[in-house]
N, CA, C and O atoms as a GROMACS GRO file, in nm:
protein
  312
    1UNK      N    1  -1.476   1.129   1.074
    1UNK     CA    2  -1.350   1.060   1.058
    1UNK      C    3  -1.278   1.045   1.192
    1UNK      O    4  -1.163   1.002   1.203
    2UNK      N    5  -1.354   1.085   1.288
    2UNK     CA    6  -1.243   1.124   1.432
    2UNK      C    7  -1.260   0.969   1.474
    2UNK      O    8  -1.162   0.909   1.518
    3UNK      N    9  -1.404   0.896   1.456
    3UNK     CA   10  -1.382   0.819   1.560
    3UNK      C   11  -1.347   0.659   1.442
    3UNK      O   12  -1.382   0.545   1.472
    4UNK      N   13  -1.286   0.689   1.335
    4UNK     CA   14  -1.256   0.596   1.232
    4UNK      C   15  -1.129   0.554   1.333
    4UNK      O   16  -1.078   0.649   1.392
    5UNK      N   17  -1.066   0.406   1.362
    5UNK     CA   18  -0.967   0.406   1.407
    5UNK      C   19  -0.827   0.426   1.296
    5UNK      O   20  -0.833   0.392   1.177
    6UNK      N   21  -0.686   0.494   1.370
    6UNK     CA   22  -0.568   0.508   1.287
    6UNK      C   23  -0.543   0.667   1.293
    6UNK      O   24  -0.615   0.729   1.372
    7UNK      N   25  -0.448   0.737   1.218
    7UNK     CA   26  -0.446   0.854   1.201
    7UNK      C   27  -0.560   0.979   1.153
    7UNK      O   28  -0.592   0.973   1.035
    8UNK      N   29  -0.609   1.066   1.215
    8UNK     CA   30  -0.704   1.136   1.171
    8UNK      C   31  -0.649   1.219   1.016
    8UNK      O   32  -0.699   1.240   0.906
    9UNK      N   33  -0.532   1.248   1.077
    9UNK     CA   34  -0.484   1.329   0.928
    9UNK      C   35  -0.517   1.246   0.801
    9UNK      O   36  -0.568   1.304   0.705
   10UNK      N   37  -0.484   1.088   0.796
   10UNK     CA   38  -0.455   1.016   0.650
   10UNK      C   39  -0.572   0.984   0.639
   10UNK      O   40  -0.605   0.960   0.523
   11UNK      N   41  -0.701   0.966   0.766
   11UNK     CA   42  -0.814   0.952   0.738
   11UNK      C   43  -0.871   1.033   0.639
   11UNK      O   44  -0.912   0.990   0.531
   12UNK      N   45  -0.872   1.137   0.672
   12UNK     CA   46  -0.920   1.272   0.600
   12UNK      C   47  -0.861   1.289   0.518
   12UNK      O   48  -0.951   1.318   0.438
   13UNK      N   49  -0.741   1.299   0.444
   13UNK     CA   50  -0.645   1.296   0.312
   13UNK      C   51  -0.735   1.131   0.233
   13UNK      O   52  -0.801   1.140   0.130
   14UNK      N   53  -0.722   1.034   0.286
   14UNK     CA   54  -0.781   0.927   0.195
   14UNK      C   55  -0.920   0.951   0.178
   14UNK      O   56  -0.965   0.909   0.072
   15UNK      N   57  -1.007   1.012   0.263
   15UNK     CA   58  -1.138   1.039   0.213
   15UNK      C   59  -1.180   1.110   0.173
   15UNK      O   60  -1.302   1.108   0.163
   16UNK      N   61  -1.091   1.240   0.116
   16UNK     CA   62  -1.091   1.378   0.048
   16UNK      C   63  -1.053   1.295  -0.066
   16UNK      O   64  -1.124   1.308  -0.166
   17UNK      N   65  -0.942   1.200  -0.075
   17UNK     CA   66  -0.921   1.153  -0.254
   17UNK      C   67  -1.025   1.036  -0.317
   17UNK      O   68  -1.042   1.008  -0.435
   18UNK      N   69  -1.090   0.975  -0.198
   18UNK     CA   70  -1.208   0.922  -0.240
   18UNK      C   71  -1.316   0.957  -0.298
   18UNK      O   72  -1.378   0.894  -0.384
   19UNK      N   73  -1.351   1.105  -0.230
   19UNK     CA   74  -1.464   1.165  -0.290
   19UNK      C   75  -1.449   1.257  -0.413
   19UNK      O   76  -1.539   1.282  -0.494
   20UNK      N   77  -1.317   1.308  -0.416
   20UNK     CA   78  -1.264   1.371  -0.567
   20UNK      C   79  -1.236   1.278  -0.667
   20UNK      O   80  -1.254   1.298  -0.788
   21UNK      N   81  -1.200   1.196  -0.627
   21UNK     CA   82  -1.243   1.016  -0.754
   21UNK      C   83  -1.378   1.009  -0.789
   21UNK      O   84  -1.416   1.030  -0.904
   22UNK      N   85  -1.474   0.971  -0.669
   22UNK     CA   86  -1.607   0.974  -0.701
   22UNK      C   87  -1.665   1.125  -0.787
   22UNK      O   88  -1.767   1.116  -0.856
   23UNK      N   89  -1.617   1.216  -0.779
   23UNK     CA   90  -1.640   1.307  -0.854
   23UNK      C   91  -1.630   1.336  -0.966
   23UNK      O   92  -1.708   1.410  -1.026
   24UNK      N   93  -1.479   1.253  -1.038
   24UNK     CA   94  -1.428   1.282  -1.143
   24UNK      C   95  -1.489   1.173  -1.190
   24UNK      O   96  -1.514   1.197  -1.308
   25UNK      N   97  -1.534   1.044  -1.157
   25UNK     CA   98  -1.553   0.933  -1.232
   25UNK      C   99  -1.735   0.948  -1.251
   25UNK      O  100  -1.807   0.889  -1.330
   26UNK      N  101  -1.767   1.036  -1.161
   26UNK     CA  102  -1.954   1.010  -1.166
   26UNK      C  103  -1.964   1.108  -1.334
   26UNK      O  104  -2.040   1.075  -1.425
   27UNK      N  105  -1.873   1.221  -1.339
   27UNK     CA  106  -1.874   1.325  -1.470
   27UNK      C  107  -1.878   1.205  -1.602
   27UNK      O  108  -1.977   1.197  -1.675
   28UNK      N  109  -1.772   1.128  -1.616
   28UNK     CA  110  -1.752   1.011  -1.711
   28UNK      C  111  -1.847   0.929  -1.730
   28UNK      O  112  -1.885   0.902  -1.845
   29UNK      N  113  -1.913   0.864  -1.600
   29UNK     CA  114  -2.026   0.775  -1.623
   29UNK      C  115  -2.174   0.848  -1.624
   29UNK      O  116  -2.281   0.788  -1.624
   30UNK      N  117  -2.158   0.974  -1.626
   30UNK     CA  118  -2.315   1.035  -1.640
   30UNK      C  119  -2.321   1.026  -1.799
   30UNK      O  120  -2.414   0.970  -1.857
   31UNK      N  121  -2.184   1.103  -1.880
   31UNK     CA  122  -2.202   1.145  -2.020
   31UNK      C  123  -2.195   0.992  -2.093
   31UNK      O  124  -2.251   0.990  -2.202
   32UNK      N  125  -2.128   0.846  -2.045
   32UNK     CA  126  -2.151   0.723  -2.106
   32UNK      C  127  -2.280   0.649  -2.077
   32UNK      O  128  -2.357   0.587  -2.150
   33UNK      N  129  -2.280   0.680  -1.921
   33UNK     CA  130  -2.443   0.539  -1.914
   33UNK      C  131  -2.567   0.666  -1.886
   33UNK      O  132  -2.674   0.611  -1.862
   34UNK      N  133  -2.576   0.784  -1.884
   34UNK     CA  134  -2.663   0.856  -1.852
   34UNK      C  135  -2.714   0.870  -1.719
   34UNK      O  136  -2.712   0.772  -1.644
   35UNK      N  137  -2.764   0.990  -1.680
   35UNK     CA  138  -2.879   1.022  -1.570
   35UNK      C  139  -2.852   0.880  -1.464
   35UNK      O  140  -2.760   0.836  -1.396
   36UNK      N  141  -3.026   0.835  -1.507
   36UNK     CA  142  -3.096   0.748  -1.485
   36UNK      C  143  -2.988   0.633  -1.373
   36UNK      O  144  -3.000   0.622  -1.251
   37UNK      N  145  -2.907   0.572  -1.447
   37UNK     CA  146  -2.790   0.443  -1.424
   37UNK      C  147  -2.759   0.481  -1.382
   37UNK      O  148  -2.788   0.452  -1.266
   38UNK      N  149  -2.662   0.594  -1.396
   38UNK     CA  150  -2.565   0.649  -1.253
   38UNK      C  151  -2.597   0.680  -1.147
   38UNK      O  152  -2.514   0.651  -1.061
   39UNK      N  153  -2.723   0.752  -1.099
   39UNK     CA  154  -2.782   0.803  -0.982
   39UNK      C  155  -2.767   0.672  -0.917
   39UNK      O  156  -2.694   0.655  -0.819
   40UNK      N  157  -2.873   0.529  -1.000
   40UNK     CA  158  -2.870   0.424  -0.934
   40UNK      C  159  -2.737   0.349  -0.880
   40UNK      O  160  -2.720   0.266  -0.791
   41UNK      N  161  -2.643   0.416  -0.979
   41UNK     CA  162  -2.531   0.294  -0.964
   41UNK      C  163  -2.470   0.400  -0.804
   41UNK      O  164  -2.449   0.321  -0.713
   42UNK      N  165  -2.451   0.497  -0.775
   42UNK     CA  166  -2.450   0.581  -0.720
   42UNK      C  167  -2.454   0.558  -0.604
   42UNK      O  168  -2.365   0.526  -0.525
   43UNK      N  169  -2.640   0.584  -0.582
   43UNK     CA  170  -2.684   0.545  -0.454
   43UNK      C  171  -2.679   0.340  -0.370
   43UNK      O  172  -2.699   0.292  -0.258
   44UNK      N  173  -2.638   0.279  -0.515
   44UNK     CA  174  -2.647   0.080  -0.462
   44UNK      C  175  -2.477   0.130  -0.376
   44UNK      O  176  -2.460   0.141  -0.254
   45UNK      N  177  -2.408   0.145  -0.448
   45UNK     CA  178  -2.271   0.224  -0.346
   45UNK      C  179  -2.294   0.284  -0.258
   45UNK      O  180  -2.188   0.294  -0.196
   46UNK      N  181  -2.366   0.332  -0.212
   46UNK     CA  182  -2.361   0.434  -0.117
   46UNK      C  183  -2.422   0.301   0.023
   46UNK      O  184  -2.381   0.255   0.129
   47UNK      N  185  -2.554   0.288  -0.077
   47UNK     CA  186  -2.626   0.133   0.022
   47UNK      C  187  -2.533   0.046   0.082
   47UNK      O  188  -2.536   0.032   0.204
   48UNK      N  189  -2.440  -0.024   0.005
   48UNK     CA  190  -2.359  -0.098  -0.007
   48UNK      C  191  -2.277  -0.092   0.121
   48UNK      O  192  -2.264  -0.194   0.189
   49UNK      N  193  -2.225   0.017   0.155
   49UNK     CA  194  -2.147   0.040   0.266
   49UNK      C  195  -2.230   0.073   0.320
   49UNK      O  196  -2.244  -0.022   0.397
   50UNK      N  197  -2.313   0.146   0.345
   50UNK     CA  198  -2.402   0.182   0.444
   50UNK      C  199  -2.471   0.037   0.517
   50UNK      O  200  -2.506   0.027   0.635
   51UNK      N  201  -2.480  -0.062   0.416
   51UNK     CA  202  -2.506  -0.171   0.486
   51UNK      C  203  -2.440  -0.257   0.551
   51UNK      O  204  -2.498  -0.333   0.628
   52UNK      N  205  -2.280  -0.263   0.530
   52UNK     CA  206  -2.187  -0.311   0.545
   52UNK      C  207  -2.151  -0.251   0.697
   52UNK      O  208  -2.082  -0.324   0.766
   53UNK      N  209  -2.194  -0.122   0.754
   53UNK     CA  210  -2.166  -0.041   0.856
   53UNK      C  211  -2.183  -0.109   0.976
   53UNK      O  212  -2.123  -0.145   1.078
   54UNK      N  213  -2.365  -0.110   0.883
   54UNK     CA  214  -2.494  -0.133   1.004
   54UNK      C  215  -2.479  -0.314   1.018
   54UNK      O  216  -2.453  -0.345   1.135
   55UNK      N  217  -2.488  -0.412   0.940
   55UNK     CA  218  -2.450  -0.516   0.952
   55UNK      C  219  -2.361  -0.605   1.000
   55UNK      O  220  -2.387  -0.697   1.078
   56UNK      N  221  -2.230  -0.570   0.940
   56UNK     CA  222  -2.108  -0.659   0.944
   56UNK      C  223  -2.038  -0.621   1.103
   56UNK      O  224  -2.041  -0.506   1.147
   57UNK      N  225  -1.993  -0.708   1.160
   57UNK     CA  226  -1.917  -0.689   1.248
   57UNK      C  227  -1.736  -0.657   1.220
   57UNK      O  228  -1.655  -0.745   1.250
   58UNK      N  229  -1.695  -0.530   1.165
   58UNK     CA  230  -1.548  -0.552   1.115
   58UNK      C  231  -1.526  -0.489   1.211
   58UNK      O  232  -1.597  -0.447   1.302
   59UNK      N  233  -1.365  -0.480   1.179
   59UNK     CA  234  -1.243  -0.456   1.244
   59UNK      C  235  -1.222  -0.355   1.207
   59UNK      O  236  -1.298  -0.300   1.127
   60UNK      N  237  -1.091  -0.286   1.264
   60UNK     CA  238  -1.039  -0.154   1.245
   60UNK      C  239  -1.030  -0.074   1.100
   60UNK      O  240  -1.077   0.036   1.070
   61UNK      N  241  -0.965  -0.151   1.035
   61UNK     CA  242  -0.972  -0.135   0.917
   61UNK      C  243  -1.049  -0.178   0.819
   61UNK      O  244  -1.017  -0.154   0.702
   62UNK      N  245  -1.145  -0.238   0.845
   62UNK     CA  246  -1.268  -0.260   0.725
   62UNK      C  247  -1.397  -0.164   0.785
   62UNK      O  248  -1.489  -0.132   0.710
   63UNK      N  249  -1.394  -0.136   0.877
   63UNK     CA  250  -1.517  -0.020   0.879
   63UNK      C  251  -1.436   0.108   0.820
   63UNK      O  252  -1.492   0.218   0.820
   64UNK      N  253  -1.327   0.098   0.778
   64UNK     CA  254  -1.236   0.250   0.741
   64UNK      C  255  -1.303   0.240   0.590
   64UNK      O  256  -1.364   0.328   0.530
   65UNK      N  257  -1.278   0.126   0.553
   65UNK     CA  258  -1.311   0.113   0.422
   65UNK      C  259  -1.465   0.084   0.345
   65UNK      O  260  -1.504   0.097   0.229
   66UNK      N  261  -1.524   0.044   0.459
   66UNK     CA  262  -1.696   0.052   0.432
   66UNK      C  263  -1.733   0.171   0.433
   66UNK      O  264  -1.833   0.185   0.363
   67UNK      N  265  -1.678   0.326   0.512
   67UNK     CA  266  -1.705   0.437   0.528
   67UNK      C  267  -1.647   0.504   0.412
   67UNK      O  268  -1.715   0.601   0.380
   68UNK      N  269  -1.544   0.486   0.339
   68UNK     CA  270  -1.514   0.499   0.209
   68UNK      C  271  -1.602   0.477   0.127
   68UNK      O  272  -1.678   0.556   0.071
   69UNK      N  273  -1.593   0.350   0.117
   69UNK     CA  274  -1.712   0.316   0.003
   69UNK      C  275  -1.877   0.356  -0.012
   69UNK      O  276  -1.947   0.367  -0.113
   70UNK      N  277  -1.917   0.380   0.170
   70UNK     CA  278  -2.031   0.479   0.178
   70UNK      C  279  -2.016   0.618   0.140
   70UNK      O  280  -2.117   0.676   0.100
   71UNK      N  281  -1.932   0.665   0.146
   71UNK     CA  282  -1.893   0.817   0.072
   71UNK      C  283  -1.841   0.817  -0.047
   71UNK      O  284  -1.862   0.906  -0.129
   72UNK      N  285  -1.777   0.731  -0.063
   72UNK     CA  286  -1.769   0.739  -0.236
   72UNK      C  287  -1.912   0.736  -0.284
   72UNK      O  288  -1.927   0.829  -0.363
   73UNK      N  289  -2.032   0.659  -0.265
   73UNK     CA  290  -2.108   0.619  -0.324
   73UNK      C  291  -2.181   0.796  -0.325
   73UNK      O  292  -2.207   0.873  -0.418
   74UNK      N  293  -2.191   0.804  -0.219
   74UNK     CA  294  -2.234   0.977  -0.180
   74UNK      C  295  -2.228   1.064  -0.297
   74UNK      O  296  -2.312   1.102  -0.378
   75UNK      N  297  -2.096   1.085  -0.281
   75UNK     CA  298  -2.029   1.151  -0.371
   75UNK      C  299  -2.040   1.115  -0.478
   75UNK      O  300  -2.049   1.200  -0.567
   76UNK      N  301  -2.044   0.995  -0.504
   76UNK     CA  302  -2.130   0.970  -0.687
   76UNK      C  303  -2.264   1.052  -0.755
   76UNK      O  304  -2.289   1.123  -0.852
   77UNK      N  305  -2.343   0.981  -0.620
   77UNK     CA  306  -2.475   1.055  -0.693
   77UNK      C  307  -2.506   1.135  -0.708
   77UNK      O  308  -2.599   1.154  -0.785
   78UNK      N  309  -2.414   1.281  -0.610
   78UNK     CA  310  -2.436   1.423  -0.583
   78UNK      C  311  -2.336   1.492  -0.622
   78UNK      O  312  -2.336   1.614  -0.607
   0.00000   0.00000   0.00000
């Protein structure tokens, strides 16, 4: 998170409530779509930004939020 540009503190506060979302919501979608779906739906999130990283040319604030969405996805499947 150090070299995310903006505040390190709200970095780390928004990506601590990202991944306790992804936590609370992966519990909900394991016991509705099962196993199997969620891992996948999981890890295409995790891809998703991870590709968005390595690909896209963004700005300050959209690589903040592709690194979100790569750790949310994280945090889904695990």
């Amino acid at each position: 998170m150090k070299y995310v540009p903006g505040n390190i503190f709200i970095n780390t506060a928004v990506s601590s409530f990202s991944e306790l979302s992804a936590y609370i919501f992966s519990a909900f979608a394991m016991s509705l779509l099962g196993f199997k779906l969620s891992f996948m739906i999981g890890f295409a999130l995790a891809a998703v930004g991870g590709f968005c990283i390595a690909l896209c040319d963004p700005s300050g604030a959209a690589i903040a939020v592709f690194v979100l969405i790569a750790k949310a996805g994280i945090a889904f499947a695990f």
